[in-house]
N, C-alpha and C positions, 0 to 999 in steps of 0.2 A: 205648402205642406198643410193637408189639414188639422187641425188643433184637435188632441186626444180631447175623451171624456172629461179625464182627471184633470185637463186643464181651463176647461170651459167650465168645469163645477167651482173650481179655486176662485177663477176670473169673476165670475157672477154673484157670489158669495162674497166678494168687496172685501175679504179678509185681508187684513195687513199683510199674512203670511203669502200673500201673489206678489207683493211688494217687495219683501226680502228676497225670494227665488228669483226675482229676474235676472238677478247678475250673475247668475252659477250658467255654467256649459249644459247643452239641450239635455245629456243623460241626467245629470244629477238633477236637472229641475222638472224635468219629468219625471224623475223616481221620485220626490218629492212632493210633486200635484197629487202621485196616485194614494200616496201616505195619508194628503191631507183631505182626498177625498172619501178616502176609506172613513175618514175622522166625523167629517159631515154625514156621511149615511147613518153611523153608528148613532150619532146627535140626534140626527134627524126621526128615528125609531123610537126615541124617548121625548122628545121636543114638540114633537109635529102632530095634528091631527091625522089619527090614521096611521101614523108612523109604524104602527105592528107590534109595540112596546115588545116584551122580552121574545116572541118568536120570532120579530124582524131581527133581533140583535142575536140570537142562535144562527138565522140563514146566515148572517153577515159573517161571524166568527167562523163556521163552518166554509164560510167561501175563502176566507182567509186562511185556512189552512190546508184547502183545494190549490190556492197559489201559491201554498211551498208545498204542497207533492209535486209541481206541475202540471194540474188536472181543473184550471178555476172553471165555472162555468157561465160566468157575468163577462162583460168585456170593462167592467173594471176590476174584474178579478183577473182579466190576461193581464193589465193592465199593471196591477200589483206584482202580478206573478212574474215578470219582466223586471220589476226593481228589483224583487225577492232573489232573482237571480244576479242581478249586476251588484248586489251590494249585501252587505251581510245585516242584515234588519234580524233582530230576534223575531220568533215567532211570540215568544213570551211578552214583547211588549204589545201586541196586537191583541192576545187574550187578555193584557191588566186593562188596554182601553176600553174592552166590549164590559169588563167586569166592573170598571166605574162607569161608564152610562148606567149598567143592570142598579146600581146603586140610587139612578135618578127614578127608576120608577116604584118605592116605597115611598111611604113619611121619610121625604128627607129631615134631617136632624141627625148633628154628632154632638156629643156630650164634652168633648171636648177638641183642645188641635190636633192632640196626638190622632185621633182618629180624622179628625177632616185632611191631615197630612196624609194618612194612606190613600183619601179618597185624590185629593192633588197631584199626587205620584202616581196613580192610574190613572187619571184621565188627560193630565199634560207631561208629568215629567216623563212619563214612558211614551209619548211621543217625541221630543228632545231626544232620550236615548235613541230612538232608531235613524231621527235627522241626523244625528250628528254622524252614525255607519253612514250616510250619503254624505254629507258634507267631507268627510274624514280627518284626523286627528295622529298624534302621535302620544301624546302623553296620556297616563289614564286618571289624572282629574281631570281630564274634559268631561268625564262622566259625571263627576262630581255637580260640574257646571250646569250640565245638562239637569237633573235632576235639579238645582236650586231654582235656578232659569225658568222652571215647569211650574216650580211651586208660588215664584213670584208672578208669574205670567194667571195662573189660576185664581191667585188671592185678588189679582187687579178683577180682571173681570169678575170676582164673586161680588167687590164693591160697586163695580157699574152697572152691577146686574141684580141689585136690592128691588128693585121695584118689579122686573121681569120674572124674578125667581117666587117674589112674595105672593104675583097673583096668581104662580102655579102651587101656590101653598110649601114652598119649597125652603128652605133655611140650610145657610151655610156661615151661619155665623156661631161659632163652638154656646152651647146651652150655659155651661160654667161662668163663663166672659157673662154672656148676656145675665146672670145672677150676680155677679161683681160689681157691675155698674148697674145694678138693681130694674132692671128692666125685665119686662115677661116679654118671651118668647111667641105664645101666639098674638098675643098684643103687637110686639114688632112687626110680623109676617103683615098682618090686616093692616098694617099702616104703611109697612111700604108698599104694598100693592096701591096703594091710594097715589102714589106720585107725588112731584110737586116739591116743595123742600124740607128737606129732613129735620123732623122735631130738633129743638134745641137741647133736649135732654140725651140726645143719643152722639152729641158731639164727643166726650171722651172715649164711650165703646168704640165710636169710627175712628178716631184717633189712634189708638191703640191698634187697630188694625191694618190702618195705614203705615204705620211704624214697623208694622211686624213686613208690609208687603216692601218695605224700604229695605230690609234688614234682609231677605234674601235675593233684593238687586245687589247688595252687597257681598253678599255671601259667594252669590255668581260670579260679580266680577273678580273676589278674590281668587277663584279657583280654577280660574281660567288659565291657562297655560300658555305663556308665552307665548312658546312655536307654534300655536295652533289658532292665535289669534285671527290672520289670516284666512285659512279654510274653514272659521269660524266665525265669517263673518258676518253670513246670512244671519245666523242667531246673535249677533250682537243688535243686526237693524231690527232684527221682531223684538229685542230687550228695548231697544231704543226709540221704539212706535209704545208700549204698550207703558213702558214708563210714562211717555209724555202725555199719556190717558190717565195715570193716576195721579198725577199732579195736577191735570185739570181738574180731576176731583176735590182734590184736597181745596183748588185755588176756587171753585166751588160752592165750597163747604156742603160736600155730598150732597148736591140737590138732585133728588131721586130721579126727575123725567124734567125734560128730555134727556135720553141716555147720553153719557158723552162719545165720543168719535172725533179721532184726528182726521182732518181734511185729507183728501188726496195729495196737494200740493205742499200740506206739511209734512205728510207719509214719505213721498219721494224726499223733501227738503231731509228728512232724518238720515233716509238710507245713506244719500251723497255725502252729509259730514260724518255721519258712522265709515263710511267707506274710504272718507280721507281721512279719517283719527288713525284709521287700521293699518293703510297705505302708508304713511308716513311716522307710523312709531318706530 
């Protein structure tokens, strides 16, 4: 059978998230690829040279909601427009994604978390929310889940991605924080874009951040529901891959570049004992 769009973009993209969806039945992991491709394009509009910054991400949004009238005009808007149908996905959480990209093409800077929280909740936990309408659920703190899960999975990569984010002039570390631990802000940006290993002055700020991205792996696992641990398991192995990336950080000591990355063979090693904790509780 040939391999859709949405799953050749997933596959080639080496994202964890191709890792967790193998073990799901062909529909749900194909509703799945096209979610997470939809994610990549959107990325890729604000990321990429050329990427078409906000009127690539209007065509995008606009085709997303071409495949819930039934009318996409992309074949990864049929694409979409096929999960949209098997699975109840809001449409609202496909507008909070395109509205946190739109966020990545000003001066990034939030003044504090309460605001980089809105911006984590648009650009992953409202991805979570519509996995979990494909995974499915019975309780409703799975939403809970989902939404913490999003914001721990964000906070990880905003710390792996200090040096990536700094040479785009980009900051995602709250401005207030960075004045607490007496450090300036464009100063930060220039230094981590420089790579290499992270000044020793900046160890408690990362600290404290690390703590915070610990505190809602916790949050998630509390609120996770029983019965639904099970059909929630995929999002336990992408908790379980993206953890074991911030502890290499930590273990570390946040050195800027090379970026960190779980190997392939520790990727699968996660999913199998995630998969037997789940199997066997």
């Amino acid at each position: 059978m040939r391999e859709s769009l949405s799953a050749r973009l997933t596959r080639r993209s080496g994202s964890s998230f191709y890792y967790a969806f193998r073990i799901l039945p062909r529909e749900k992991r194909q509703a799945l690829y096209a979610l997470y491709a939809f994610c990549r394009m959107v990325d890729d509009c604000v990321d990429e040279p050329g990427g078409g910054g906000a009127a690539s991400l209007d065509r995008w949004l606009e085709e997303a909601r071409r495949a819930f009238a039934g009318a996409p005009e992309t074949e990864l808007g049929r694409e979409l427009a096929e999960s949209v149908r098997r699975f109840p996905m809001p449409l609202a959480c496909f507008e909070q994604i395109v509205e946190g990209c739109r966020q990545d093409l000003g001066r990034v800077r939030f003044a504090d978390f309460a605001s980089l929280r809105v911006y984590c909740e648009r650009v992953a936990s409202a991805v979570g929310l519509a996995s979990i309408e494909i995974f499915g659920y019975s309780h409703p703190s799975a939403r809970e889940y989902a939404t913490e899960l999003g914001i721990a999975l964000q906070l990880t990569n905003i710390l792996r991605d200090l040096a990536t984010d700094g040479g785009r002039g980009r900051l995602y570390v709250p401005l207030d924080e960075l004045d607490r631990f007496g450090l300036d802000p464009e100063a930060f940006v220039r230094r981590a874009a420089e790579g290499g290993a992270a000044p020793l002055e900046w160890a408690p700020l990362l600290g404290f951040q690390l703590e915070r991205a610990r505190e809602h792996y916790g949050r998630a696992r509390a609120a996770l529901p029983p019965a639904d641990r099970r059909p929630l398991v995929s999002a336990e192995i992408m908790g379980a891959i993206y953890r074991a990336q911030l502890e290499t950080l930590a273990a570390r000591r946040f050195r800027l570049t090379p970026r960190v990355r779980v190997s392939r063979p520790r990727r699968a090693w996660l999913a199998l004992r995630t998969l037997a904790r789940v199997r066997l509780a």
